[in-house]
N, C-alpha and C positions, 0 to 999 in steps of 0.2 A: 090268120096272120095278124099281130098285132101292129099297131099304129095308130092315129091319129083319132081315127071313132072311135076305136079299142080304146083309149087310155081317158076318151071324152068317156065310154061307157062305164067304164071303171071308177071312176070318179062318184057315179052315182050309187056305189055300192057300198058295203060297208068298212068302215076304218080297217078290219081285220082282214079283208080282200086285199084292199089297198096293199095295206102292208106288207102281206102275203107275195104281192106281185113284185112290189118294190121289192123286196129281199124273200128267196125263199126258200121257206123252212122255218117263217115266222112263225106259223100256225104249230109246227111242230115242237117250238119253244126257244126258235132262234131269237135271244131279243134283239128289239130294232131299236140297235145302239148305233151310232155314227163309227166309220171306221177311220183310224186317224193312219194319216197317208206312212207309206215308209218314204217314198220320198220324199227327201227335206227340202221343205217350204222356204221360200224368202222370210227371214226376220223381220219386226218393224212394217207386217200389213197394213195398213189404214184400211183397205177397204177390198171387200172381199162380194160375188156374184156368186149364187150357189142355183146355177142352171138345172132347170128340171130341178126342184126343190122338194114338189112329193108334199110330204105333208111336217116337212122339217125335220125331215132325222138328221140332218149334218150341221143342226143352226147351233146345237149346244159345244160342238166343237169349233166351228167357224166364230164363234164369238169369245173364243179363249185367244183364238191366233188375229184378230181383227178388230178396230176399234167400231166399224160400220159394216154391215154387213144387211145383203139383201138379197131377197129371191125371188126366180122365174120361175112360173110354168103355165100349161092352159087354163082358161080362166075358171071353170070346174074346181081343179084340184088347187087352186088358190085360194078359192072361194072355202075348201074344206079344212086347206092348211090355215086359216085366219081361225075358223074354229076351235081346232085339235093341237095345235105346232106347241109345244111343250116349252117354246124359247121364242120370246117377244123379239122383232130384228126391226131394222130402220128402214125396209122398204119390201114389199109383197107386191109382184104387179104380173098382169097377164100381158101386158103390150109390151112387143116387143121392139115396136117402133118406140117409146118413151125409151125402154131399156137402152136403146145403140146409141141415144146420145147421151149417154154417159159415160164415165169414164172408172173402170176399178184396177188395181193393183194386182188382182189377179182375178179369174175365174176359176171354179168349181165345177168340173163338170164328172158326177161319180154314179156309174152304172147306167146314162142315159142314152148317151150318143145314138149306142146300139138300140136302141128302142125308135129312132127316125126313120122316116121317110127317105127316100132318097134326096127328093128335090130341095124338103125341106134341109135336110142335114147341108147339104152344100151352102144352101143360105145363110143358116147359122155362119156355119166354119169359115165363111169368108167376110162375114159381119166382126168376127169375133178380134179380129186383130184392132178394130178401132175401138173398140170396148175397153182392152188389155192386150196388153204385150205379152203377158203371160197365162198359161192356160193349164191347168191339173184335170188330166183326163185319169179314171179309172174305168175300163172299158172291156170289153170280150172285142175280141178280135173281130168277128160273124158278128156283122147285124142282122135282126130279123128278116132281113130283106134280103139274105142272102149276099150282102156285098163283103170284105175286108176293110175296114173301118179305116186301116193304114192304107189301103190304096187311097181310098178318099181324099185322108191327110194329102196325099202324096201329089195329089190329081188336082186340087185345092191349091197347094205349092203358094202358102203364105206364110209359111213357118218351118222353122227348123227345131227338128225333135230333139228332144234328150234321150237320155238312157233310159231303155224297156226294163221293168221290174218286172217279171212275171210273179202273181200273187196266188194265193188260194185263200180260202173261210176257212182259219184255223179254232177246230171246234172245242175246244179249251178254252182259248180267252177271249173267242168270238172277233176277234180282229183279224188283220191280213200278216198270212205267212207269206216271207217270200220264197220262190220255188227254184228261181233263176234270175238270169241278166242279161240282157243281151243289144245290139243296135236296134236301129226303128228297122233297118232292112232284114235281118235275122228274124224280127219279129213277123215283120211282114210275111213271110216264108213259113212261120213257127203254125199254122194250122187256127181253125176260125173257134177251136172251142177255147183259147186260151182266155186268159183275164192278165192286163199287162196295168201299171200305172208309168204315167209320165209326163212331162210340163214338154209344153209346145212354147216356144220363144216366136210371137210373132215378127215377122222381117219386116214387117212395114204397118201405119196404121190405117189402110181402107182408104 
């Protein structure tokens, strides 16, 4: 089951695991290009959070839509994205205690959510509203841990969703096709292998 030693273990492996993990079908010759969201962003970002940042596949996008721009993850695969990250950004850090007293315009949160802990994910997701009011998830439904990633949201109840894009890996142009549309409640019901994008409007700041 992967988690928290999983992704510390993983860190210590090679860039092409990495990335493999992060996206897969790397190894097969998927390249590890950023995907640019189909839902439309706020215009005029100043500053932008790219949670669980990996080893910076979204910085070269995040830095077209954001004047500042900065990322999280454990301190391993930060340690590796300083190395390898293809796009220089204004802040790299493993604390996520510095992180929460911050304040960004939106957060980036793209194929990670599902990869948490249970305990931890709650943490997060209830931190996240003092960080930003706004939140871009790209997420499978099923997290590893067997939970519905929207029950959480829902159990969590600091945010009101937008509309579910349901996406796929459209292997043509390597970006996200959309498949459907539907509410956060539809999705909730829609089964745990899906892949949905969507911004959470925080209700309130923590």
């Amino acid at each position: 089951m992967a988690g928290h030693d999983d992704w510390l273990k993983l860190a210590t492996e090679s860039d092409d695991d990495i990335r493999e993990r992060i996206l897969t079908g790397y190894k097969d010759g998927k390249p590890f290009t950023p995907y640019v969201p189909t839902v439309p962003l706020p215009t005029g970002v100043d500053s932008v959070l790219d949670f669980g940042c990996g080893l910076g596949r979204n910085f070269p996008y995040l830095k077209r839509v954001a004047r500042s721009v900065a990322g999280f993850d454990l301190p391993p695969m930060i340690a590796r994205c300083r190395a390898v990250a293809s796009e220089g950004i204004d802040l790299l850090s493993d604390d996520w205690e510095q992180i929460k007293t911050l304040h960004f315009d939106l957060i980036v949160a793209s194929l990670v959510l599902q990869h948490i802990e249970p305990a931890p994910l709650r943490t997060y997701l209830r931190d996240f509203p003092r960080v930003s009011g706004l939140i871009y998830l790209l997420t499978r439904t099923g997290t590893d841990f067997s939970e519905n990633i929207f029950d959480v949201i829902a159990e969590v109840g600091q945010f009101t969703p937008g509309e579910c894009v349901q996406v796929d890996h459209d292997p043509i142009t390597h970006q996200l096709k959309v498949v459907g549309r539907s509410t956060f409640e539809e999705a909730r019901q829609g089964g745990m292998d899906r892949h949905y994008e969507l911004l959470l409007h925080a209700t309130g700041r923590g």
